[in-house]
PLY file of the C-alpha trace (Angstrom):
ply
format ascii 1.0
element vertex 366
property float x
property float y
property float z
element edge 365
property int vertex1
property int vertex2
end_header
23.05 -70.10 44.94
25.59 -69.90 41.93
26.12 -66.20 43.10
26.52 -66.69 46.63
29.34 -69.48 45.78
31.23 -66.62 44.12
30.99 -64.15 47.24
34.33 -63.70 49.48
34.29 -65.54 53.14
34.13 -62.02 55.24
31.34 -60.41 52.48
29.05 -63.26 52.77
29.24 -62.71 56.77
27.74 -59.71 56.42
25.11 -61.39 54.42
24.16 -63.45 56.68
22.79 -60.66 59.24
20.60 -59.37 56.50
17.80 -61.48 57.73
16.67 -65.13 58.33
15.88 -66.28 54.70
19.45 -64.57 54.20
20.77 -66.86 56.95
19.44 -70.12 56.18
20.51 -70.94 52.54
24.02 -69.08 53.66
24.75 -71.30 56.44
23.34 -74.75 55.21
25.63 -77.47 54.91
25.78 -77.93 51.10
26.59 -74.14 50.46
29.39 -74.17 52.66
30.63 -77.10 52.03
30.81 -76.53 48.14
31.97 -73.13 49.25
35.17 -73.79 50.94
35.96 -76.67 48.12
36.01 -73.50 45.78
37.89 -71.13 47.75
40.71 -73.77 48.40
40.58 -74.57 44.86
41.59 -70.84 43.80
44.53 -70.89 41.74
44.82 -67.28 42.79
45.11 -68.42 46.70
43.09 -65.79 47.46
41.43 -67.00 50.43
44.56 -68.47 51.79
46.05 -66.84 55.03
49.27 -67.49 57.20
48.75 -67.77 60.80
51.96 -66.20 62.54
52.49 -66.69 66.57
54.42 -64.83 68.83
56.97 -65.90 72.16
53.68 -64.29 74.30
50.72 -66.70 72.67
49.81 -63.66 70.37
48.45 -64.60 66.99
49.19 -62.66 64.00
47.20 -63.44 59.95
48.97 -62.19 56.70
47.15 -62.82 53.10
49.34 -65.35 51.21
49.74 -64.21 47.50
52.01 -61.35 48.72
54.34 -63.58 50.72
54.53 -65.43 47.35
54.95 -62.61 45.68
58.25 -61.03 46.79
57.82 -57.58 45.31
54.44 -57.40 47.50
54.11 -55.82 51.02
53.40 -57.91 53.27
50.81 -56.97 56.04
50.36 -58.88 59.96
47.33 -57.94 61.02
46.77 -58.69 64.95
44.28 -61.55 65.95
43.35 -62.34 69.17
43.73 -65.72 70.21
40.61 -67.86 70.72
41.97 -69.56 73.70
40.84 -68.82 77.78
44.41 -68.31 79.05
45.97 -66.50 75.54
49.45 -65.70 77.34
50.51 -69.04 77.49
52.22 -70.34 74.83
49.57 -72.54 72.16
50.60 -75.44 69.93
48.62 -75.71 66.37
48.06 -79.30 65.82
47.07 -78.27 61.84
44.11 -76.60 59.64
41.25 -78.39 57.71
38.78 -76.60 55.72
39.32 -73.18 57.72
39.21 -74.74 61.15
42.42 -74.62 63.07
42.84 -77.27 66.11
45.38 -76.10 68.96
45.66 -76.60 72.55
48.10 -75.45 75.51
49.20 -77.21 78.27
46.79 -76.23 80.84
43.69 -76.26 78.28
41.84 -78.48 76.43
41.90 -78.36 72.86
39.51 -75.83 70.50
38.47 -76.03 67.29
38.73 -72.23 65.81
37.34 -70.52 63.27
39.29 -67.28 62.75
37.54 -66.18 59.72
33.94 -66.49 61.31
35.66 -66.04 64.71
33.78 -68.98 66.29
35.79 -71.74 68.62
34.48 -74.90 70.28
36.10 -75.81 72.88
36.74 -79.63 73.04
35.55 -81.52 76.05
37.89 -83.09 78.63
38.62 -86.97 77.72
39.47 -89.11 80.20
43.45 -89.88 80.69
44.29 -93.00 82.20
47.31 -91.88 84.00
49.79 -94.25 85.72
51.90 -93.90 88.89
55.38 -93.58 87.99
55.25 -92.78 84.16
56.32 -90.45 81.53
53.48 -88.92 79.23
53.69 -87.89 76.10
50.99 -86.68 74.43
50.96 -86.55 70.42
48.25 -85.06 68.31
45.95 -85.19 65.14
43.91 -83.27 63.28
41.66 -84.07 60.01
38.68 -84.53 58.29
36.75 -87.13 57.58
35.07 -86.84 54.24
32.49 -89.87 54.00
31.02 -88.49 57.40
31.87 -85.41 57.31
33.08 -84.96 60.25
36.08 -83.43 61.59
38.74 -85.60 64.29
41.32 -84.79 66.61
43.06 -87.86 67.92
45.30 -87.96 71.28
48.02 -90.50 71.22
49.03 -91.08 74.96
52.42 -92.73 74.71
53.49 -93.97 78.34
56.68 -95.48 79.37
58.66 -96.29 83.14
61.93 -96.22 83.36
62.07 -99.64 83.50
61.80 -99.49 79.88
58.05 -100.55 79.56
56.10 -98.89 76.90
52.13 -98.19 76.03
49.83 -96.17 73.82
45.88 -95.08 74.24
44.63 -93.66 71.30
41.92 -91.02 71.81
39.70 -89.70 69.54
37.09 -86.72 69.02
34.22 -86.59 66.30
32.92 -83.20 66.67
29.48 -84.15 65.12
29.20 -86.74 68.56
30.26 -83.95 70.32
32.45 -86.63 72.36
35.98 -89.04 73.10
36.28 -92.42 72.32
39.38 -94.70 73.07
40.40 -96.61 69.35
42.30 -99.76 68.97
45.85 -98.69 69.25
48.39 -98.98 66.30
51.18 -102.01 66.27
54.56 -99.57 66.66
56.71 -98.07 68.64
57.34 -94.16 69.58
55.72 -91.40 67.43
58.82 -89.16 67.06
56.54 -86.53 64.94
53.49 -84.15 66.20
51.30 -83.29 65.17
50.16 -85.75 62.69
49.89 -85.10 59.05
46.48 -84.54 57.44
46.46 -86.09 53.53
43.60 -86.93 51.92
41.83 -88.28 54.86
44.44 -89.78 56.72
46.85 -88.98 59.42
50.53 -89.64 59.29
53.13 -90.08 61.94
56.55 -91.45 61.58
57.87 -94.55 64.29
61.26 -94.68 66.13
62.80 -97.91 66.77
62.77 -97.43 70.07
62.04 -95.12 73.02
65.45 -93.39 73.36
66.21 -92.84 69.50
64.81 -90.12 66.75
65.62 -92.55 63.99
62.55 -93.58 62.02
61.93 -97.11 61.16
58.56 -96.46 59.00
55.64 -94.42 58.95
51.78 -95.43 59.89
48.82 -93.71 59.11
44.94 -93.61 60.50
41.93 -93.87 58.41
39.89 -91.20 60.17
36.66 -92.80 57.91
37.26 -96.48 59.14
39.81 -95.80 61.93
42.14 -98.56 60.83
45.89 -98.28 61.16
48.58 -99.18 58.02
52.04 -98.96 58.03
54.34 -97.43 54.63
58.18 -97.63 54.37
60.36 -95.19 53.95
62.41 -93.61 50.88
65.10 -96.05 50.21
67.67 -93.10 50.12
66.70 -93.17 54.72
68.97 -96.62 54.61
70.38 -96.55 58.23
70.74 -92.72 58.33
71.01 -91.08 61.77
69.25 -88.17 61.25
65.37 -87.25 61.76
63.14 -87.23 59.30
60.60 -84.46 58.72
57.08 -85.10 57.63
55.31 -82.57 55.55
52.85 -81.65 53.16
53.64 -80.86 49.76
50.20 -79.90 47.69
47.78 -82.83 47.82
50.41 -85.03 48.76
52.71 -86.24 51.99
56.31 -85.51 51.79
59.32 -85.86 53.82
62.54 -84.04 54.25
65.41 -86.34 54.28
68.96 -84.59 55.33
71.82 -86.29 53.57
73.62 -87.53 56.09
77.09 -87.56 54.66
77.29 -84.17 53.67
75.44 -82.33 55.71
74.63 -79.66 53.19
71.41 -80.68 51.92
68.38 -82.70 52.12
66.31 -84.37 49.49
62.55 -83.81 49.21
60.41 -86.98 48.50
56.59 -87.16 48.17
54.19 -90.26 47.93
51.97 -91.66 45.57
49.51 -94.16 45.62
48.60 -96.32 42.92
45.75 -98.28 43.89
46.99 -100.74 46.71
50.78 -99.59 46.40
52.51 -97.28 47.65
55.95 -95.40 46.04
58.08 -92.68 46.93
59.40 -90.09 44.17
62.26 -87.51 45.03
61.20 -84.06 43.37
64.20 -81.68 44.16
67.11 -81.23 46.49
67.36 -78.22 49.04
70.95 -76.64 49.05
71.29 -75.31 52.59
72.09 -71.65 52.35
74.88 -70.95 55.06
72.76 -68.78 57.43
69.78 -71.35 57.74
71.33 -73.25 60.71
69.41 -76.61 62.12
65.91 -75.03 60.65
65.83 -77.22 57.49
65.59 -80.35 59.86
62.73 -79.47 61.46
60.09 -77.77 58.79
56.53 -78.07 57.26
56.49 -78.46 53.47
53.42 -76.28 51.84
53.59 -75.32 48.20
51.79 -72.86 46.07
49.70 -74.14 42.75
52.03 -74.72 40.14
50.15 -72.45 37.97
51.14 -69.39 40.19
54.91 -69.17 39.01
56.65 -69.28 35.91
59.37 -70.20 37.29
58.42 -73.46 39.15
58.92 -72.15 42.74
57.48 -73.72 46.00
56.95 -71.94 49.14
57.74 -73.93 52.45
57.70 -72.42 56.45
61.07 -72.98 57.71
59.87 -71.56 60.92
61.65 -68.69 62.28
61.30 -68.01 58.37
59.62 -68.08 55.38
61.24 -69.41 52.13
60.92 -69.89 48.49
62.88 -72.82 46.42
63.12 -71.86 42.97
62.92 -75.62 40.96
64.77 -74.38 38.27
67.80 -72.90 39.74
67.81 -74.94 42.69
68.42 -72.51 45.16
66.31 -71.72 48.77
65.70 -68.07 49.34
64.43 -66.38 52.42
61.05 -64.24 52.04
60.30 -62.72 55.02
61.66 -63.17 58.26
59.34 -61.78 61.35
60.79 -60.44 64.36
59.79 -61.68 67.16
57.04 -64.18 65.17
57.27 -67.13 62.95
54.59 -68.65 60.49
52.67 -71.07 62.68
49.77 -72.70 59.85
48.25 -72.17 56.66
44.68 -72.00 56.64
42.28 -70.81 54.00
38.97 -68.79 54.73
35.65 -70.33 55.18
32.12 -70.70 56.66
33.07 -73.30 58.45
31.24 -73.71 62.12
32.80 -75.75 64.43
29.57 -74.71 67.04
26.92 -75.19 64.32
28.07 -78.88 63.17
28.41 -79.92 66.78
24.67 -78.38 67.80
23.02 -79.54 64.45
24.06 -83.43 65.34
22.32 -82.73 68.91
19.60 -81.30 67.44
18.93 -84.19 65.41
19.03 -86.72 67.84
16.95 -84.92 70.27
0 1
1 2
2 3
3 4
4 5
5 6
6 7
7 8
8 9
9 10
10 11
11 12
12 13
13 14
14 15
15 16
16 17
17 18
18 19
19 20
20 21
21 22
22 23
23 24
24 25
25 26
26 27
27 28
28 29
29 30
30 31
31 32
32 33
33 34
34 35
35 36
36 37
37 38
38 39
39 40
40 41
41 42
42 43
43 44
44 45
45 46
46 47
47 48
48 49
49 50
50 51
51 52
52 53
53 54
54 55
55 56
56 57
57 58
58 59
59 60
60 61
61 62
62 63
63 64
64 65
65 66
66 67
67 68
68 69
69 70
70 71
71 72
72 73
73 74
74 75
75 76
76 77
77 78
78 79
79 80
80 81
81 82
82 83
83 84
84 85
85 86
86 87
87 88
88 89
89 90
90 91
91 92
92 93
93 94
94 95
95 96
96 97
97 98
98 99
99 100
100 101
101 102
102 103
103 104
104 105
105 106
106 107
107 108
108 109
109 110
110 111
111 112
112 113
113 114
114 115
115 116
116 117
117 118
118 119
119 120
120 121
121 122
122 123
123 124
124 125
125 126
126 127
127 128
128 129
129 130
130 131
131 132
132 133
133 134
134 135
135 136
136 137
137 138
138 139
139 140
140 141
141 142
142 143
143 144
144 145
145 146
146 147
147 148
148 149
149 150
150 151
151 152
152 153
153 154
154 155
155 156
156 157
157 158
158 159
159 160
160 161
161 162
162 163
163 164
164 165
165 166
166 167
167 168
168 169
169 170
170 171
171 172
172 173
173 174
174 175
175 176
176 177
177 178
178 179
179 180
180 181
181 182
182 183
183 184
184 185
185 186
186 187
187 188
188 189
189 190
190 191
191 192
192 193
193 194
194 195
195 196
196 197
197 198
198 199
199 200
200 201
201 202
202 203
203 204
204 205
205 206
206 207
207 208
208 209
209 210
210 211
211 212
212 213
213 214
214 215
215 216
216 217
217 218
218 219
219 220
220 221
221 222
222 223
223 224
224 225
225 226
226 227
227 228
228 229
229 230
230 231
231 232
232 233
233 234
234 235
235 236
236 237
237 238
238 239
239 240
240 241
241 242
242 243
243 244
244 245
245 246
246 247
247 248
248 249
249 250
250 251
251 252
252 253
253 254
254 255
255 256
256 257
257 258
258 259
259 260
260 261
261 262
262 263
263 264
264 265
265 266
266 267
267 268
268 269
269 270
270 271
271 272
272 273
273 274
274 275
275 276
276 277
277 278
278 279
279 280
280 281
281 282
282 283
283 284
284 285
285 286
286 287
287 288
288 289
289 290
290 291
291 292
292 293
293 294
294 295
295 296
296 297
297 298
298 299
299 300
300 301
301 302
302 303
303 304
304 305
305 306
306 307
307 308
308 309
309 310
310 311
311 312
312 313
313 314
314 315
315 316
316 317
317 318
318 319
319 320
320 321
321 322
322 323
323 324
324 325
325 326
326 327
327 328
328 329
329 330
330 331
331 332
332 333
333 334
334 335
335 336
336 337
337 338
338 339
339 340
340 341
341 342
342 343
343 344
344 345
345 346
346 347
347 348
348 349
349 350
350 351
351 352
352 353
353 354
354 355
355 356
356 357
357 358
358 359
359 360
360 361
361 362
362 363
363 364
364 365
């Protein structure tokens, strides 16, 4: 067992079509598990990949220590997509433990695997659509540790023009194989999607109103008890006018707050929790570089280990580009820019089966 736990994602594939008694310690749910908790954990990040996406629906997957790495070449290596309809355009909600949720407008959502290369396709929940409404659909995706299971939630958010407002909040267990409706939260309009994934909770960040990007807090869902909470924001927001951009920074949710007054930068805050409180802590300050444009108000924070530069540098998707901020210098420098493709998601490899945990769960009950 300690032998297999060392073995790379795609060698121990192979593995498993040695035989049956190859198969079933390989695939049991304590080896991968324990598996994918090492393979994240690499300070090296050499399991970690970076999902790119084309204007077409195209998918392409680079290995992330050369992006990182700026004297390193860095490969795209084609993968095709796991959805029916792959032309039209796909939206990843976010990546847990190798699995990647996304959906399209005409499709359900799918849970994929592009290490193993297996995808479950999620089953159709029921919408309660009104006559006369707008729809807007905002999703989640996580994990849910003490059941291990993994969640996507749907937040329907409905509104007339008569200024009336709503929310359904669905959500999937893949073990159950199944949708269930969830008591809604206490809020107005989710201005973010998808949802952020920390430490077994989803974040989204609340308008004041309908017709207005200005956040007024941020609330979060439990995927273990599916109970809602609501955090305040940075006191440096005051009654700014600009959006704010959730993110993930390491282990830990972050947001991207544009200084409103000069327009040239935006601070970088991230949360920590100590016991039943909650506090922000600013760790640097982006300086806009001239030719970055409206990007910076709209990214995903993602950093590398610590341990992997000298220097203190943090990588962050800025999609169209990739970028590097350099915490002792201060300054935001472009890696890689992709014609014609931007980075979508990090993921990292695993054994994960989206397939086998939904059939094992059947299996039992039966």
């Amino acid at each position: 067992m300690a032998i297999l736990l060392k073995v790379p994602p795609k060698s121990m594939l192979k593995f498993m079509c040695v035989s049956k008694p190859w198969l079933r310690p390989i695939s049991s749910r304590k080896l991968v598990k324990t598996h994918v908790r090492l393979t994240a954990s690499d300070k090296e990040c050499s399991h970690h990949r970076v999902i790119f996406q084309d204007s077409t629906g195209n998918f392409k997957v680079s290995r992330l220590p050369p992006l990182f790495h700026k004297e390193q070449r860095v490969e795209l290596f084609n993968m095709d997509s796991p959805m029916e309809n792959p032309n039209i355009y796909t939206k990843i909600v976010g990546s847990v433990n190798g699995l990647i949720c996304m959906y399209s407008k005409i499709e359900e959502p799918v849970l994929w695997n592009p290490t193993i290369r297996k995808c479950k396709k999620l089953p159709t929940f029921e919408a309660n659509l009104r006559r006369d409404c707008s729809y807007y659909l905002n999703y989640g995706f996580g994990y849910d540790e003490s059941h291990d299971d993994y969640k996507v939630v749907v937040v329907q958010c409905i509104y007339d023009d008569g200024g009336s407002y709503d929310t359904v909040v669905n959500i999937y267990s893949l073990r159950t194989d199944s949708w269930r409706t969830i008591d809604k939260f206490q809020g107005n309009f989710l201005i973010n999607s998808p949802g952020k994934f920390v430490d077994g909770k989803l974040y989204w960040a609340l308008s004041a109103d309908v017709n207005t990007f200005n956040m007024c807090n941020i609330i979060s869902l439990d995927l273990a008890d599916e109970t809602w909470k609501s955090l305040m924001l940075p006191t440096s927001y005051g009654e700014g006018s600009y959006p704010l951009t959730l993110g993930v920074f390491g282990n830990d949710l972050s947001v991207l707050c544009p200084n409103c007054h000069e327009g040239t930068n935006s601070d970088v805050w991230i949360m920590k929790h100590s016991g039943v409180e909650v506090s922000w802590t600013k760790i640097f300050t982006i300086e806009y570089p001239k030719d970055l444009g409206e990007f910076i108000f709209f990214s995903s924070i993602f950093s590398i280990p610590s341990c992997q530069s000298n220097k203190g540098e943090f990588l962050l998707l800025l999609p169209p580009v990739i970028m590097i901020y350099d915490g002792s210098t201060r300054q935001l420098e472009a890696v890689d820019h992709f014609e014609e493709c931007f980075p979508a998601e990090i993921y990292v490899e695993s054994l994960v089966d989206p397939l086998l945990i939904a059939h094992n769960h059947l299996a039992d009950n039966s």
